[in-house]
N, C-alpha and C positions, 0 to 999 in steps of 0.2 A: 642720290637723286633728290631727297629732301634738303640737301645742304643748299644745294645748286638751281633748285626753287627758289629756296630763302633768301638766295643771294642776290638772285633777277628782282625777286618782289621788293630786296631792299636797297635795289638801286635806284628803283620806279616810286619808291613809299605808295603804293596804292592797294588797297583792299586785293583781295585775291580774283576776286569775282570781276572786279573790273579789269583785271589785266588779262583775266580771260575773253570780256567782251571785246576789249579792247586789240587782241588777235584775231576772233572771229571778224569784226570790223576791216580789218586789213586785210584777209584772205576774201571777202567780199568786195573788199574796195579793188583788188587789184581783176576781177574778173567783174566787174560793171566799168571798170574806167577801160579797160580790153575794148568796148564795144565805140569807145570814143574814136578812135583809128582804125578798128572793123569796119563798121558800117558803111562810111565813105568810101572804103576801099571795096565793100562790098558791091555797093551802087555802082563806082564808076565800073567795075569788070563787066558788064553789062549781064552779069545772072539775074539782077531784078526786072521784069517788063509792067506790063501794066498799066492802068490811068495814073497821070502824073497831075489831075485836076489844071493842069492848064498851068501848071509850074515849071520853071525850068530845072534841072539836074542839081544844081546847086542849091537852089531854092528849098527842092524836096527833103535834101538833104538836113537843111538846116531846120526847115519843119518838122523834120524828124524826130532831130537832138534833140530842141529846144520844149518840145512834147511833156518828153520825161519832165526835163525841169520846173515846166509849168504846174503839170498834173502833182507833182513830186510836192512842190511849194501849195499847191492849193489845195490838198487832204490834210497836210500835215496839224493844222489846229482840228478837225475831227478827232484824226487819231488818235492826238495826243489827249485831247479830252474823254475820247470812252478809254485808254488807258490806266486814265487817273479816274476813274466811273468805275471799272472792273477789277481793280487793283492788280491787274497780269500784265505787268511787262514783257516778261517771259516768252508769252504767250501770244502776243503782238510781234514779239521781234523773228519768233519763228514762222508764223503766217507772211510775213515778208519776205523772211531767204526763202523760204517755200516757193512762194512767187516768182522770185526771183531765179529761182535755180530752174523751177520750168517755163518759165518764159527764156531764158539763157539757150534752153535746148532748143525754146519753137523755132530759134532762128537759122535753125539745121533745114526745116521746111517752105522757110519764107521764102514767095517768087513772085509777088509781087510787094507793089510802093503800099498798098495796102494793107495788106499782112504785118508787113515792116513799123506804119503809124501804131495797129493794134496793138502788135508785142511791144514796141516803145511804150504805149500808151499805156499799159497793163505793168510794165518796169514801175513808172512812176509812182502807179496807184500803191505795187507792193513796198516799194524802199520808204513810203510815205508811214506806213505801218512801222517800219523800222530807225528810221530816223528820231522822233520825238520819246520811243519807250525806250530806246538806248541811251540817250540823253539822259532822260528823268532815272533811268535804273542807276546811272553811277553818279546823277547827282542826290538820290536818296542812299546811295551805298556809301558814300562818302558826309563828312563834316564840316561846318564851319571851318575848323584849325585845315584839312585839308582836302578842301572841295576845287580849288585851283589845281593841286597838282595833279588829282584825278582826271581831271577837265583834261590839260596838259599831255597826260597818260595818253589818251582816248584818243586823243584828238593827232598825238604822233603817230600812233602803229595805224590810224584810217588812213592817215596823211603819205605813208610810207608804202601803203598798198593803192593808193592810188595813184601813187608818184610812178612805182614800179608795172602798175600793169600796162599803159602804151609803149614804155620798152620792149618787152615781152611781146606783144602784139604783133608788131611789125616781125619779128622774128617767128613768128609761128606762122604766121601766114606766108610769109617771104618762104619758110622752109616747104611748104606742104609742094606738093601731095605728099600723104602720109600710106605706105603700103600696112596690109593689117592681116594677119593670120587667116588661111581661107581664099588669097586672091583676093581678100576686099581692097580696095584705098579709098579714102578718104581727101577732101581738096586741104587746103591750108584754110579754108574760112571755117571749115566745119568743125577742123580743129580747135580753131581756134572758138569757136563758140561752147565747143565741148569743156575745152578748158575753161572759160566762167562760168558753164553750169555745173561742173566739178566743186570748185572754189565758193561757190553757193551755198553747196551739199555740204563743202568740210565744216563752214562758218554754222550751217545748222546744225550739222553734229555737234563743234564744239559748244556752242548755245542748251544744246539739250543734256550733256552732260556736267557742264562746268556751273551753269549760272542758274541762281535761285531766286527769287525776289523776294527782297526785302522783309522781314516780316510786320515792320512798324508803319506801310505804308497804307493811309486812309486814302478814301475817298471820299473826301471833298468836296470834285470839284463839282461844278451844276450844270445841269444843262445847257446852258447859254453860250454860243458860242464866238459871243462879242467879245471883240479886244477892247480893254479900258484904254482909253486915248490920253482923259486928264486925270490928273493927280487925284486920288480920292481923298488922300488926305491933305490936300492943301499947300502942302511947301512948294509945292513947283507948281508951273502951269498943266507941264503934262507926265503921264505914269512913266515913275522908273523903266519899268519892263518895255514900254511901247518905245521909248526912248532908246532906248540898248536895241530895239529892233530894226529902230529905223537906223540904227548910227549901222548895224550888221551889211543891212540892204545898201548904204551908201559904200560902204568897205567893199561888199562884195562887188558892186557895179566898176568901182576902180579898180578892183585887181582884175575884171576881165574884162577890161578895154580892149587889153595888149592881144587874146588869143585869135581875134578874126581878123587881125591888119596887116597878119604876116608880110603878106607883098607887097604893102605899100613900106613899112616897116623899112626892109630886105632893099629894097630899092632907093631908099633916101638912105641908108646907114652902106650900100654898096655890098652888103655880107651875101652869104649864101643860108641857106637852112639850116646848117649845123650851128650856125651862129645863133640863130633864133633858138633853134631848140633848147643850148646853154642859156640865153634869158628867160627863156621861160620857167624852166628847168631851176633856175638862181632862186623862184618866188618858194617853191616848194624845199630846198634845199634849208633855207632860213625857216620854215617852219619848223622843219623836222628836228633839225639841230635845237631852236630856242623856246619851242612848245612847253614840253616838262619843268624844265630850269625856269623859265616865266610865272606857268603857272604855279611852280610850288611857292615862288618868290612871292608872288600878290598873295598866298597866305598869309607872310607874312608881315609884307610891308601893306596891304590893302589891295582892294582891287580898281580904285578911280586913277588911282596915279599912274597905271598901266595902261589903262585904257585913253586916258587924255593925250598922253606922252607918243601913242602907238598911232592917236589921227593924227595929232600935230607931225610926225614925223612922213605921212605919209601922203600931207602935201606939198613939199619939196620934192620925194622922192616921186610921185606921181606927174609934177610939174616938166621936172627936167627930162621924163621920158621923150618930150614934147619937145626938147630943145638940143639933147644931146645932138654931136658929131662923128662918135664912132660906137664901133663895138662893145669896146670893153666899158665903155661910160654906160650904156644904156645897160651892160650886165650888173653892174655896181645900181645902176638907179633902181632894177628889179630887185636884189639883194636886198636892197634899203625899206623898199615894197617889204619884202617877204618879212623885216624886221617887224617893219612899222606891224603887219597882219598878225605876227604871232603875239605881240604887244598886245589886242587886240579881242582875238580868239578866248582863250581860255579864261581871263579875267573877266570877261561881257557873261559868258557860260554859267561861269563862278559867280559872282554878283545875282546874274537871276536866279541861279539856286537860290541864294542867301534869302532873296525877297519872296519866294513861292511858298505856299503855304503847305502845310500838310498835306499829302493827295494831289498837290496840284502842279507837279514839277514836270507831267507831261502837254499840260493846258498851257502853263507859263512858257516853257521854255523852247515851247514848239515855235514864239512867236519871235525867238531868236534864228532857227532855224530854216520857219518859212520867209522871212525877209531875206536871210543870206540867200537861201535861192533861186527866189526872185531876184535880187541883184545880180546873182551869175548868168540870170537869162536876159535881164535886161543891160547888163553892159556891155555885148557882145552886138545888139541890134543901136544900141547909141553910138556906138564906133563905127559900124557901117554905115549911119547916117553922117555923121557930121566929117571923115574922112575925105570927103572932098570936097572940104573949105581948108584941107591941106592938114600935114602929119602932125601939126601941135594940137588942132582942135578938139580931137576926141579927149586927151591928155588938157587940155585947157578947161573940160567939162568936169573931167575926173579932180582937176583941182578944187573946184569951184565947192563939188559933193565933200571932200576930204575935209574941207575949211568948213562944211555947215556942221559936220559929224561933230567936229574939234569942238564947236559952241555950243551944241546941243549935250555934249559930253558935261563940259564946263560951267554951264547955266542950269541942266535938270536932273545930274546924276548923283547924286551924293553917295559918301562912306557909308559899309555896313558893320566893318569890321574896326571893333574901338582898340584888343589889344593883340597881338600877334599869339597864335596858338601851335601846341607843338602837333607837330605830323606823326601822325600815325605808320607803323610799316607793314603790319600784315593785317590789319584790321580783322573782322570775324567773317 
């Protein structure tokens, strides 16, 4: 069994503790993204009644999602700051799956649109506890020489359970009712909701036995919980970190152009949904594959060269979304997306490690993660808006963001890494 540890940890080169985070992440990622094709299917079955506030079914819906994200994005610099205040990562990340695992359950109770806002609402508030201390825990767990591939690490097995849990979803609800010892049964949604406050509870377990914090981590940071916008120290107009935030926020608004156009999409390319689902599907595949291998690269060759390379790229591939004429074009232009994003990803992650200060890797680098998203809630309502000035314009706006990141990248990011350092494999 120790061999067979050794051999995973030295395929991954990451500290041990991060590759334990980095499963509990993915066993949580795959039952919070569950509720992405729950819900809706939840609603439309008509078990939810209730005041709809004057919304239509659709409407509700999306008010729903887009809840978490908000609320998700807008703690996330709290948190992260009394994390780097309290020096317990640990301790943050399990107040979250905590959260998370019984809000998972409430949704066995919910019967009305209201109940529904609440537990969304209370999602956001917990994963916003865990978002920013999971971050700052393996980029204090990790080094200079190998804070990319950690990133990398992390960022594939979340990537991998999130990718995985709308699969699953549909199939567990599609299977139910579920018979249960006793004469009980159970429908497919309760199941199904059982299952991500399952996968909550494992992510906590494994968190509470596997992961330690740091012991060299200060605190730092202050009470303030302003982002620096300009340069403090002068070379650029505005702060490295704010910069890497906003380039996160523009990245993120383009890669979720594509998820609410489905039918207009479907209907100018003439496909059906399984087609869709394979483009969509293409964005997440190109992470998972080029996450690790990217970020252990920016190790070595830097982290600007990746991230320049990664907007630049991913204003053709976002352009052509806009212009393509079949299927398999617009699956290759998401493919090119998903390069351009994992370019992108873990090197932006890496870098703000690099630049955060002792104690303050949950304050800095929260501001990486509250911009992403925000941009996944806001690229989703830019595409419903401008989609009927016709199927290039939402994709003509995504190009416009992609081109500003590319210069903001290129005019206020600089190098922090002067020579390549060797990677670590089991670290302590």
């Amino acid at each position: 069994m120790r061999r067979l540890v050794r051999w995973i940890l030295a395929q991954f080169a990451v500290d041990r503790r991060v590759l334990a985070l980095a499963f509990a992440r993915m066993a949580d990622g795959i039952g919070n993204s569950f509720l992405i094709i729950v819900i809706p299917l939840y609603i439309a079955d008509d078990v939810v009644g209730g005041p709809t506030f004057g919304l239509g079914e659709s409407m509700i819906i999306g008010v729903i999602l887009s809840l978490f994200g908000f609320l998700n994005s807008s703690f996330q610099p709290l948190t992260g700051r009394l994390s780097d205040r309290t020096r317990r990562r640990k301790t943050f990340i399990l107040v979250g799956l905590g959260g998370l695992a019984l809000t998972n359950l409430a949704y066995v109770f919910a019967d009305t649109y209201v109940s529904l806002l609440a537990i969304r609402g209370l999602q956001g508030v917990s994963v916003a506890f865990i978002i920013p201390a999971s971050v700052a825990l393996v980029n204090e767990l990790a080094t200079t020489g190998d804070r990319g591939g950690n990133m990398g690490v992390y960022n594939t097995f979340r990537l991998v359970g999130f990718g995985a849990g709308p699969v699953a979803a549909g199939a567990v609800v599609s299977a139910g009712p579920y018979p249960l010892p006793g004469g009980l049964v159970i429908s497919g949604f309760d199941a199904a909701f059982s299952v991500a406050a399952i996968t909550a509870a494992l992510s906590y377990l494994l968190v509470t036995v596997l992961i330690t914090d740091p012991d060299s981590t200060g605190a730092t940071a202050g009470a303030d919980l302003s982002i620096d916008v300009l340069d403090p120290s002068g070379k650029n107009l505005l702060d490295p970190i704010f910069t890497l935030g906003v380039v996160s926020l523009f990245m993120a608004a383009v890669i979720a152009l594509f998820s609410t156009i489905q039918p207009q999409i479907n209907a100018h390319l003439e496909q059906g949904s399984t087609w869709f689902g394979l483009q969509f599907s293409a964005f997440i595949i190109a992470q998972i594959l080029l996450q690790t291998p990217i970020g252990r690269a920016c190790d070595r060759y830097g982290r600007r060269p990746f991230i320049l390379t990664g907007m630049v790229i991913l204003i053709p591939a976002t352009m052509a979304q806009g212009l393509v004429a079949s299927s398999v074009a617009m699956f290759l232009a998401r493919l090119a997306q998903g390069v351009a994003g994992a370019m992108v990803f873990a090197p932006a992650l890496a870098l703000a490690g690099d630049l955060a200060g002792e104690g303050e890797s949950g304050s800095k680098l929260s501001v990486l993660t509250m911009a992403f998203g925000f941009g996944i809630a806001i690229g989703p309502l830019s595409s419903g808006a401008l989609i009927g000035f016709g199927i290039w314009a939402p994709f003509a706006f995504g190009t416009v963001l992609a081109a500003l990141g590319a210069v903001l990248v290129y005019t206020q990011v600089e190098e922090t890494l002067e020579t390549a350092a060797p990677v670590s494999i089991l670290g302590d």
